[in-house]
Structure formats: structure tokens, C-alpha cells
C-alpha positions as CSV (number, residue, x, y, z in Angstrom):
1,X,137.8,96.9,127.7
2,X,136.7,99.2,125.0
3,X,136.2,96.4,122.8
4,X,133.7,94.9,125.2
5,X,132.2,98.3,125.5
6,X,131.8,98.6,121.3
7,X,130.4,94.8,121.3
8,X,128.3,95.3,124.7
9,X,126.8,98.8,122.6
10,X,126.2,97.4,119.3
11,X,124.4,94.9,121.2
12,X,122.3,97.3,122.9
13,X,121.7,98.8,119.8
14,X,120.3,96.0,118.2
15,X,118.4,94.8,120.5
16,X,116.2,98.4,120.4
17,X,116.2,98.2,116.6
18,X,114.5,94.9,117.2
19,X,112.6,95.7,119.8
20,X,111.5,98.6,117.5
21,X,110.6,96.7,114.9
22,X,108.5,94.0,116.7
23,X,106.3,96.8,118.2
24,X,105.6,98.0,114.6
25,X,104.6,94.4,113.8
26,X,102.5,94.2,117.1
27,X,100.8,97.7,116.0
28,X,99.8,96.5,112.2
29,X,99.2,93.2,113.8
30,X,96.4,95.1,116.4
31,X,95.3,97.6,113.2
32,X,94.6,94.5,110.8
33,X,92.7,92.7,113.6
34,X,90.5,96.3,114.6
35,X,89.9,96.0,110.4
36,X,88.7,92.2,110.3
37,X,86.5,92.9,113.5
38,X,85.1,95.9,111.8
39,X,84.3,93.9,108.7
40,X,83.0,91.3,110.9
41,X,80.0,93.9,112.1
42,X,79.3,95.0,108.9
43,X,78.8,92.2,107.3
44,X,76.7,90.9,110.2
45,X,74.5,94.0,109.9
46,X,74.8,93.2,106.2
47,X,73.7,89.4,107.6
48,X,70.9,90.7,109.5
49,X,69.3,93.5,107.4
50,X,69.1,90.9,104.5
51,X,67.2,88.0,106.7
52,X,64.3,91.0,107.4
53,X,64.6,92.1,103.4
54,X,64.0,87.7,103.0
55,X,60.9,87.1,105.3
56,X,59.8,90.6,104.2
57,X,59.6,88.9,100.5
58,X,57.8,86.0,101.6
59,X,54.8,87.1,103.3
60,X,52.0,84.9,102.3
61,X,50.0,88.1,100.4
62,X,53.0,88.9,98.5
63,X,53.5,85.5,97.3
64,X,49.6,85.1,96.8
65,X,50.3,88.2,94.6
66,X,53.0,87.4,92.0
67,X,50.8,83.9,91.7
68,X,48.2,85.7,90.6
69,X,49.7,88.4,88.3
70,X,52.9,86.7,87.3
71,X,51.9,82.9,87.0
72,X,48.1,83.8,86.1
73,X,47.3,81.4,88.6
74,X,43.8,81.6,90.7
75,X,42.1,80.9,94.3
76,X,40.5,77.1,94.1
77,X,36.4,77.0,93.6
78,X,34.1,74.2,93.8
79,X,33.4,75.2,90.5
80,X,36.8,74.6,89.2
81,X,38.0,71.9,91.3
82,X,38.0,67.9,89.8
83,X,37.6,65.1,91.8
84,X,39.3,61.7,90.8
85,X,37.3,58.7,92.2
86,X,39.1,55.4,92.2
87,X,38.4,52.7,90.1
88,X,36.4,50.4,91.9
89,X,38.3,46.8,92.4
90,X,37.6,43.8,90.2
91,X,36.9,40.5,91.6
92,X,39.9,38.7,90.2
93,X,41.9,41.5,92.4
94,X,39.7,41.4,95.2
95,X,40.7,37.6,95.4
96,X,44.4,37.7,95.6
């Protein structure tokens, strides 16, 4: 009887040290998850304040700007505009 008693104990035993132990794994399991989902946010926010920063760069006066001072490039003017008329056909194509 007492040896059923010692086995029936040490298996008592070890079934709280595991149980134990799978609770720790559960609880770094839970913090690591809290962590990503943190991360997750942040980097959304991250996500989101950099799509405003983008369409804040693009705005068609701030583009129209670095044209003008970075590329040196200007506004179209009659005066500066060329028109390219088309050849008129000849009559050996006109035949085909």
C-alpha cells in the first residue's frame, strides 16, 4: 500500500510541475501575442501617418514648384509652344 501511495504521489507531483510549467508557456505565449498586437498598431499608425506625409508631398502646387525651381522647367505660352503639321499625303500614297 505505501508503494502505491509513493507512486500515486510522485504522480501527483508531476502532474503540478507540468501543469506549472504549461501555465508559464500559456503566460509568455499571451505576453508575446499582447507584443505583436502592440507592434501591429504602431506600425499601422506608422502606416497611416506616412500615407498623409505622401499625398501631403504631392499636391499639385508643390510639384508645380520643384518643376519650376529644381527642373527649371516653365508654364506653356503660345509664345513658346510649336506646332507640328503633318506632311500632306502624296498621290502615289493617296492611291494605295
Amino acid at each position: 500500500m505505501t508503494r502505491l501511495n509513493l507512486v500515486l504521489l510522485a504522480a501527483v507531483v508531476a502532474s503540478a510541475l507540468y501543469l506549472v510549467h504549461i501555465q508559464f508557456e500559456s503566460r509568455q505565449l499571451f505576453v508575446q501575442i499582447d507584443r505583436a498586437e502592440a507592434e501591429a498598431r504602431k506600425l499601422a499608425i506608422e502606416n497611416d501617418r506616412l500615407q498623409v506625409e505622401k499625398r501631403a508631398q504631392a499636391t499639385p502646387l508643390r510639384v508645380e514648384k520643384l518643376a519650376r525651381d529644381q527642373l527649371r522647367m516653365r508654364t506653356t505660352t503660345p509664345a513658346i509652344t510649336q506646332y507640328v503639321a503633318l506632311p500632306a499625303p502624296q498621290a502615289s500614297e493617296a492611291v494605295r
